[in-house]
C-alpha positions as CSV (number, residue, x, y, z in Angstrom):
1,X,-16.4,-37.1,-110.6
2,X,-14.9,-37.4,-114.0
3,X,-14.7,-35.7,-118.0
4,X,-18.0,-37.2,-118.7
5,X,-19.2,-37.9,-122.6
6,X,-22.7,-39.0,-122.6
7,X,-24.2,-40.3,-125.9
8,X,-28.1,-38.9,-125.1
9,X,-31.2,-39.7,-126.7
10,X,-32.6,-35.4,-126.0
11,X,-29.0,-33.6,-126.8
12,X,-26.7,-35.7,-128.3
13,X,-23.4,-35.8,-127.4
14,X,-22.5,-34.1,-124.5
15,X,-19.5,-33.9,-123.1
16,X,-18.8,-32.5,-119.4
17,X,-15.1,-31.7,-118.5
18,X,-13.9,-31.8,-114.9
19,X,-9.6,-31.5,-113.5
20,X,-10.3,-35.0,-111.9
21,X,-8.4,-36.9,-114.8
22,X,-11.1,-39.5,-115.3
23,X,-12.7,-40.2,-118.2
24,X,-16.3,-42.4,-118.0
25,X,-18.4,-42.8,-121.4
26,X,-22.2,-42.9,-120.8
27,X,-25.3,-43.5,-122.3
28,X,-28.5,-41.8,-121.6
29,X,-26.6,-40.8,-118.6
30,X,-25.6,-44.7,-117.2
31,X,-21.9,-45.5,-117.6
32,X,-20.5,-47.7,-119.8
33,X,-17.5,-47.5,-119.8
34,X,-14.5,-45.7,-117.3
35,X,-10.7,-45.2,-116.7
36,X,-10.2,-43.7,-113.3
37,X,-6.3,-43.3,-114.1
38,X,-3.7,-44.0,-116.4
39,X,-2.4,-46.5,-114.3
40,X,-5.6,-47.6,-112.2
41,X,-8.1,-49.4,-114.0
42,X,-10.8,-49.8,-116.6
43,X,-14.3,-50.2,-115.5
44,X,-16.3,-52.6,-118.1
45,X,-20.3,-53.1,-118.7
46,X,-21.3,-55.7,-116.3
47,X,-24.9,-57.4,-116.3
48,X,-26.3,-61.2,-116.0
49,X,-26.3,-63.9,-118.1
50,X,-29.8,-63.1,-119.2
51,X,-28.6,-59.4,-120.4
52,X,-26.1,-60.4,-122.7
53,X,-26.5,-58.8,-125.3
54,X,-28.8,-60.4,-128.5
55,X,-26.6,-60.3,-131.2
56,X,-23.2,-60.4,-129.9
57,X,-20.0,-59.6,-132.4
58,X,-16.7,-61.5,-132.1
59,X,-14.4,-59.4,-129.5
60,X,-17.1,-58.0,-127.0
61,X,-16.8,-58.0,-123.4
62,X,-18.6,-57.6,-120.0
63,X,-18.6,-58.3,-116.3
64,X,-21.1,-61.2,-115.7
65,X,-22.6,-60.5,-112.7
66,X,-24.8,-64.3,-112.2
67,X,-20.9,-65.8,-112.3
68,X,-18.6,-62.9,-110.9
69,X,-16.4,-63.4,-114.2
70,X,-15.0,-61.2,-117.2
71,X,-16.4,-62.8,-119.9
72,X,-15.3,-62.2,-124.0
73,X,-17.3,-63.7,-127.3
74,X,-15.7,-65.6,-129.7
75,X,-18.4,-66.4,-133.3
76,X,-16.2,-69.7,-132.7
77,X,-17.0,-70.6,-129.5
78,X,-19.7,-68.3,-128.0
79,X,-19.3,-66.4,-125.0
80,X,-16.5,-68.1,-122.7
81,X,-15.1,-67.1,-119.0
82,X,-12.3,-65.1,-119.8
83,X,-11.2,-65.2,-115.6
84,X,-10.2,-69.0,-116.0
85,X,-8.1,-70.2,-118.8
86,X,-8.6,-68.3,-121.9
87,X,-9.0,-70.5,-125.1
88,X,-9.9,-73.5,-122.7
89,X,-13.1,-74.9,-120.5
90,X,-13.4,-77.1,-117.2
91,X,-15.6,-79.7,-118.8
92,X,-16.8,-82.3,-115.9
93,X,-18.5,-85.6,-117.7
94,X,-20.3,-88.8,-117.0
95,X,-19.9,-91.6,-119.3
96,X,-22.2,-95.1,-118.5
97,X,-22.3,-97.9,-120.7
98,X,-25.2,-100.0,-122.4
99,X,-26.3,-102.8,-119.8
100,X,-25.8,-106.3,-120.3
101,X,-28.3,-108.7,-121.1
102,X,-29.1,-112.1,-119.4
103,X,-29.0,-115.3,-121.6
104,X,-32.1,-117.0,-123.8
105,X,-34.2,-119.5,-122.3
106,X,-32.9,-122.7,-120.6
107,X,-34.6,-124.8,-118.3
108,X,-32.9,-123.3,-115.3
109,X,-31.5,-120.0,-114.5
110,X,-29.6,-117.2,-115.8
111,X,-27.3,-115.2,-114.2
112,X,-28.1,-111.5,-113.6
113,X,-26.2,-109.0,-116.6
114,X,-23.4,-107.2,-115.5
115,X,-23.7,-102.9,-115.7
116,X,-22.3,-100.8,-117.9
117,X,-18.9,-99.1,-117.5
118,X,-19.4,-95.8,-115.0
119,X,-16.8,-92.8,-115.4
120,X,-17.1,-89.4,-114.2
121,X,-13.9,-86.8,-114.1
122,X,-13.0,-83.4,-115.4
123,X,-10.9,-82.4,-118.5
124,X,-10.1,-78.9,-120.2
125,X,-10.5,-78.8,-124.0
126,X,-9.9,-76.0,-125.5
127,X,-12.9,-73.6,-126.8
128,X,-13.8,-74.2,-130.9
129,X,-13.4,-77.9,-130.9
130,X,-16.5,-80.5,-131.2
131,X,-16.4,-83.4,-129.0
132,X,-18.6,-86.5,-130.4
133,X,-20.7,-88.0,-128.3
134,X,-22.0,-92.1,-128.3
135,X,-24.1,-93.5,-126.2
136,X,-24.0,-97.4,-126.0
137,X,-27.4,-99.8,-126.6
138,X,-28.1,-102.3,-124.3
139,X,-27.7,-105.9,-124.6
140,X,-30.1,-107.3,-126.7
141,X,-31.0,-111.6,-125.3
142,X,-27.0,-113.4,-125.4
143,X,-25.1,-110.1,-125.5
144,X,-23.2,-107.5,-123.7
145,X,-24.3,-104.2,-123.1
146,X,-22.2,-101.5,-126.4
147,X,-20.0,-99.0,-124.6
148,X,-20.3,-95.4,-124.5
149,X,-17.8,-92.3,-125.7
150,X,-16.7,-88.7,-125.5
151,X,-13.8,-87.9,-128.2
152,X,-12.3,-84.9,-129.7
153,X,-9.3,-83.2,-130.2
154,X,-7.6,-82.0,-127.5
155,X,-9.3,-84.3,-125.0
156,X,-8.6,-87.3,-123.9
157,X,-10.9,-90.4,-124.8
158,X,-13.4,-91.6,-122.4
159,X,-14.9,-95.2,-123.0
160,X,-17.1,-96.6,-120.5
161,X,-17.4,-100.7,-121.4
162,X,-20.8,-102.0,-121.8
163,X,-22.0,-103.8,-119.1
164,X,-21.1,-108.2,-119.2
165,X,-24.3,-110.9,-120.6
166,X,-25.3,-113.1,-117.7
167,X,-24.6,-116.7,-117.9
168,X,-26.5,-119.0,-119.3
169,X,-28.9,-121.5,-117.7
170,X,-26.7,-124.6,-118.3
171,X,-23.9,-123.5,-115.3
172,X,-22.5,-120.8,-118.0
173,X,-20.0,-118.4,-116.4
174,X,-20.8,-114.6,-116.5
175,X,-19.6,-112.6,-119.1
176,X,-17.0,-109.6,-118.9
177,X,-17.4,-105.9,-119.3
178,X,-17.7,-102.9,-117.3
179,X,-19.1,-104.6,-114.4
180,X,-19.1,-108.2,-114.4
181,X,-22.4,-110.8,-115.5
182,X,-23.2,-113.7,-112.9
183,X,-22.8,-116.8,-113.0
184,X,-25.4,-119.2,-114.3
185,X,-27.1,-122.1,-112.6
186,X,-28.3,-125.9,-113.2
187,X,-28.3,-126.5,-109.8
188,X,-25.3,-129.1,-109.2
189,X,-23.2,-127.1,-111.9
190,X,-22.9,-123.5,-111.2
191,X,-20.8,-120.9,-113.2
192,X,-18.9,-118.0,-111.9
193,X,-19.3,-114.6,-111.8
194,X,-17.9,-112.6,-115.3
195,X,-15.2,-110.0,-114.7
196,X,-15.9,-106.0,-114.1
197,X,-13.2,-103.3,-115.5
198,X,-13.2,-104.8,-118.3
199,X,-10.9,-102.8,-120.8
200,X,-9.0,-101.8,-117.5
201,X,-9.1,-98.5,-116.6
202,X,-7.8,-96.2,-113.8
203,X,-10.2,-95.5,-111.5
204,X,-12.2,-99.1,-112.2
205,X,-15.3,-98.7,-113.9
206,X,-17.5,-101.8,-112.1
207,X,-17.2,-104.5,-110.4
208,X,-17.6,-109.1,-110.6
209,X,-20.5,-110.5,-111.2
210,X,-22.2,-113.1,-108.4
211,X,-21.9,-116.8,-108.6
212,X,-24.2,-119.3,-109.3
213,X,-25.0,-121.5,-105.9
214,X,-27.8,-123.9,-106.8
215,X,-28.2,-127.4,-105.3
216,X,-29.3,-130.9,-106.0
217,X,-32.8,-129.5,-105.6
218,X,-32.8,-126.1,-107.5
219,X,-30.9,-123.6,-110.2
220,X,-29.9,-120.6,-108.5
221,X,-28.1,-117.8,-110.5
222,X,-25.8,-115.1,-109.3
223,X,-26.3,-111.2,-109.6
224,X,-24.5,-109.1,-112.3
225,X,-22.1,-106.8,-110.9
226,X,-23.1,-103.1,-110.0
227,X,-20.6,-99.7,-110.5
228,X,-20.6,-100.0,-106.7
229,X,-20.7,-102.9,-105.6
230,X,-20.0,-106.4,-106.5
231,X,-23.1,-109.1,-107.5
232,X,-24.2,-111.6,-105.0
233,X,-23.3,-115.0,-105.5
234,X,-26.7,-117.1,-105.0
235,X,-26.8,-117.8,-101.1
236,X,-28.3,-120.7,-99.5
237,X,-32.4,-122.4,-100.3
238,X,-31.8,-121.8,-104.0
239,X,-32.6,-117.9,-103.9
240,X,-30.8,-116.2,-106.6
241,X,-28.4,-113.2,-106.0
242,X,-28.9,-109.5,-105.8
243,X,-27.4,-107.2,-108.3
244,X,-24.8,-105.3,-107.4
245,X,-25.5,-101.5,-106.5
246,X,-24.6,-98.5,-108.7
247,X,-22.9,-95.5,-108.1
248,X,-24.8,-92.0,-107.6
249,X,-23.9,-88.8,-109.5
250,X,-25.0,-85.5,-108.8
251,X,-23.5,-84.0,-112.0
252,X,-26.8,-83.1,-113.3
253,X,-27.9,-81.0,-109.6
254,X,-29.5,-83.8,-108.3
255,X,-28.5,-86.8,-106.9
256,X,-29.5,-90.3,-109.4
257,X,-27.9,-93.7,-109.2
258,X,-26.4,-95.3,-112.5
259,X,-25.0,-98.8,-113.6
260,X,-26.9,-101.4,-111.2
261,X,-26.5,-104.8,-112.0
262,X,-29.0,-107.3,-112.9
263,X,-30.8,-109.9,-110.6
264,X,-30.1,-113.3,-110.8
265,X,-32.7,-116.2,-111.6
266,X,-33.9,-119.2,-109.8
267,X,-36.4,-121.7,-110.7
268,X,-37.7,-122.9,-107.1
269,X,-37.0,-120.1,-104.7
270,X,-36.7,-116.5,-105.3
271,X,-35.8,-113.8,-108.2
272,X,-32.4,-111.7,-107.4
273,X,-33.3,-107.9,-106.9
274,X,-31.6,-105.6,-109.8
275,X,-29.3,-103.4,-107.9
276,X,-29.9,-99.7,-107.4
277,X,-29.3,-97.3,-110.6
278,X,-31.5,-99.2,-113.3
279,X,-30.5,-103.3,-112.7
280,X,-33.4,-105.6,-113.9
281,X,-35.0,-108.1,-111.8
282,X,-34.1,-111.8,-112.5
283,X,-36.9,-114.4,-112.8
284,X,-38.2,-116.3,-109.9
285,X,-40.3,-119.3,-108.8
286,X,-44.0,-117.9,-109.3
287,X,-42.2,-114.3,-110.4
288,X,-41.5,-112.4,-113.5
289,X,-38.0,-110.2,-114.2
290,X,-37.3,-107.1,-115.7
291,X,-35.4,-105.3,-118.2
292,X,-32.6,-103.2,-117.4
293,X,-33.9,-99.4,-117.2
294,X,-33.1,-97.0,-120.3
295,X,-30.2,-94.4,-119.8
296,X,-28.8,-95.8,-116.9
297,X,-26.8,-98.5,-117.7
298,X,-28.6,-100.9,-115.6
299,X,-27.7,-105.1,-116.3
300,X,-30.9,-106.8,-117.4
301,X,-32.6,-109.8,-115.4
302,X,-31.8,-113.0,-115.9
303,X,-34.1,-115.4,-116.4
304,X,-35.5,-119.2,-115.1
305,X,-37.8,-121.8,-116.0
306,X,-37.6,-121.8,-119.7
307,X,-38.4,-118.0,-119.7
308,X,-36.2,-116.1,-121.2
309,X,-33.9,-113.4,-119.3
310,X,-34.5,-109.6,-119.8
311,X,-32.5,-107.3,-122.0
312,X,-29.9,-103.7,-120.8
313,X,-30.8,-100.7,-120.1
314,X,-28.8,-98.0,-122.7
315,X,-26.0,-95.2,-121.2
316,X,-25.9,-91.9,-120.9
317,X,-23.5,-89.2,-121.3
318,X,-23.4,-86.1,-119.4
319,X,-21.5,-83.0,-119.8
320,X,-21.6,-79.9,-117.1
321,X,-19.8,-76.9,-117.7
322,X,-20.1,-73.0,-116.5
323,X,-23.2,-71.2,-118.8
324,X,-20.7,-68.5,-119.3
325,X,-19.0,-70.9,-121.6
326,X,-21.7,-72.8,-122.9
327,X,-22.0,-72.8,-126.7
328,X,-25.4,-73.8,-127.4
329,X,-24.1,-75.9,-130.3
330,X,-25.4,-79.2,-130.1
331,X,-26.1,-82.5,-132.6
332,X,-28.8,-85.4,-131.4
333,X,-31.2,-83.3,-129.6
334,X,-29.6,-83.7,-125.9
335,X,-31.4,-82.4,-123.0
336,X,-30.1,-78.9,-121.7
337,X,-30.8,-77.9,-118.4
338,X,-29.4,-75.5,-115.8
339,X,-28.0,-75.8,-112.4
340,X,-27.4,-72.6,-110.6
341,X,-24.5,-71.3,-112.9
342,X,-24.1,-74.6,-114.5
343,X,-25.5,-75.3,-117.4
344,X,-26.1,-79.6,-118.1
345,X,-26.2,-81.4,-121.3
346,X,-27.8,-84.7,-121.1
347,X,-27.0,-87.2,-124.3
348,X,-29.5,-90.3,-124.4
349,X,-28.3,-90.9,-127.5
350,X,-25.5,-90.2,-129.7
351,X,-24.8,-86.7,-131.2
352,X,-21.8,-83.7,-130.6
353,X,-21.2,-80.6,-128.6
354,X,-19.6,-77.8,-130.0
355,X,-17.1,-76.1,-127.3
C-alpha cells in the first residue's frame, strides 16, 4: 500500500496514511502520480497518443503507452519523445526531383527524359527549427525537370536534381540531371544518352540515359534514365528504348515506385515504355506518348513524327517521423497521414515543417 492523498470529487481531499513509506497522489481514487522510495522510482501518468491531454502547458509529462516512450511538451515544438535524444528528432525523408521533358517536334524522334534525382536517408535536427520544403516542376517541352529541397538549420541540405530533357529529333544527345535523358534519333545520326548524378552526390541519385540506334530506314530514340536502372539504348528494327526503372520507397507504409524514366520515340517501329515509378511513354509508329506522372518524378515521353514529345512529372518530398514528436505545424497544405506510430507528411508542393 502507500500514504495515499486522493483529490475526490464526494469528500475532497483525503489523505490516508500507512508505515509503508510510499507516497501515491490520486484522483477520484486512480493514481496519478507515485514514489515507492526515496531512492526507487517515480511512477508518471501514462495513456495513448489519443489521451494526451487537450490543452497541454509547456513542461508536462507522461508515459505514452501507443509508443512505450516518456514523452515531455515543449509550446516550441509540441510534444517530443523524451526516451531518444532530448532537444533532437530521427527525421527519415524522400526527396525526388521534377522529371525531364522530351524535346519539340522534329521529323524524327526524341529521346525519352531522364528522372528526377531520388534520395532517401535519415537526419536528426533538433526540435523548434522549421525545415523548408521545395518541390521541383517538371520539364516543361526543351527543358529539364527543377530539383527538389529540404533545408534548415541544423540539417544538412538535401537536393535531389531534376530529372535530364531528351534529345532532340535531329541525333541530339540527352541531356544531364538526376538520371540521364536519351539520346535522340535521325536514323543514321544517333545521339547518346545524357548523364545521371548530375550534381554528384554520395549515394548516386539516377542513372544514363539510352542511346539512340536508328538506321538507314528509321529514327529510333533511346530511353531516359530511371533511379534504378539505366535507359535502353534503342535495340535493333528501329524500336525505341525503354525507360529506365525507378526506385520503390515504403517511407509512406506502403510500397510506391518513384523517378522512372521516359520512353524513347521511333517513327517506323515502336514507342519506348516509360519505366516504372511515373516515366512517360515515347511516341511510336501508329502510337501516342505520355507525360511523365505528377509527384513522382517520372521523365516525360519523347516524341516522333513531327509530334511533339511529352512533358515531367513534378517531385515529391516526404518526411516520416515518430507521432510522439510530430508538431502539427505545417505551411503548403501537405498531406498527413499515419503509419502505425509513424506519422507521414507528404509535400506535393512547396511549403515548411515546423520540428
Amino acid at each position: 500500500m502507500a500514504t495515499t492523498i486522493n483529490a475526490d470529487t464526494t469528500n475532497g481531499l483525503v489523505i490516508t496514511p500507512d508505515t509503508s513509506g510510499e507516497l501515491e497522489f490520486q484522483s477520484d481514487g486512480t493514481q496519478v502520480l507515485k514514489v515507492d522510495t526515496p531512492t526507487g522510482a517515480l511512477t508518471i501518468p501514462a495513456g495513448t497518443t489519443a489521451q494526451r491531454p487537450v490543452s497541454p502547458a509547456t513542461g508536462m509529462m507522461r508515459y505514452n503507452t501507443d509508443t512505450g516512450f516518456v514523452e515531455s511538451y515543449s509550446s516550441v515544438g509540441g510534444w517530443f519523445n523524451t526516451g531518444e535524444s532530448g532537444t533532437t528528432v530521427s527525421l527519415e525523408y524522400l526527396v525526388v526531383g521534377g522529371g525531364g521533358a522530351a524535346a519539340g517536334s522534329g521529323n524524327h524522334a526524341g529521346g525519352g527524359a531522364g528522372a528526377g534525382g531520388y534520395i532517401t536517408a535519415t537526419q536528426t535536427p533538433t526540435i523548434g527549427n522549421t525545415l523548408t520544403i521545395t518541390v521541383g516542376a517538371g520539364g516543361s517541352l526543351n527543358s529539364a525537370g527543377s530539383s527538389s529541397s529540404i533545408s534548415g538549420t541544423t540539417f544538412t541540405t538535401v537536393t535531389a536534381a531534376g530529372g535530364g530533357v531528351g534529345g532532340t529529333h535531329n541525333g541530339g544527345n540527352g541531356g544531364n540531371g538526376g538520371s540521364g535523358g536519351g539520346g535522340g534519333s535521325t536514323g543514321p545520326t544517333n545521339g547518346t544518352g545524357g548523364t545521371g548524378n548530375t550534381p554528384s552526390v554520395s549515394p548516386s541519385q539516377g542513372n544514363n540515359g539510352g542511346n539512340g540506334g536508328g538506321t538507314n530506314s528509321g529514327s529510333a530514340a533511346g530511353g531516359g534514365g530511371g533511379a534504378g536502372a539505366t535507359g535502353q539504348t534503342a535495340p535493333a528494327y528501329n524500336d525505341a528504348g525503354n525507360g529506365g526503372a525507378g526506385t520503390v520507397s515504403a517511407i509512406t507504409g506502403s510500397s510506391v515506385t518513384y523517378a522512372g524514366g521516359g520512353g524513347g520515340g521511333s517513327d517506323v517501329g515502336a514507342q519506348g515504355i516509360g519505366g516504372s515509378g511515373g516515366g512517360g511513354n515515347g511516341r511510336g509508329s501508329g502510337t501516342t506518348g505520355t507525360n511523365g506522372t505528377a509527384n513522382t518524378g517520372g521523365g516525360g515521353g519523347g516524341g516522333s513524327n513531327a509530334g511533339v514529345g511529352y512533358t515531367g512529372g513534378s517531385g515529391v518530398v516526404i518526411l516520416r517521423l515518430l507521432t510522439s514528436v510530430y508538431s502539427g505545424t505545417t505551411t503548403g497544405s501537405p498531406t498527413v497521414t499515419t503509419d502505425g506510430s509513424y506519422t507521414v507528411i507528404k509535400f506535393t508542393g512547396s511549403g515548411s515543417y515546423t520540428l
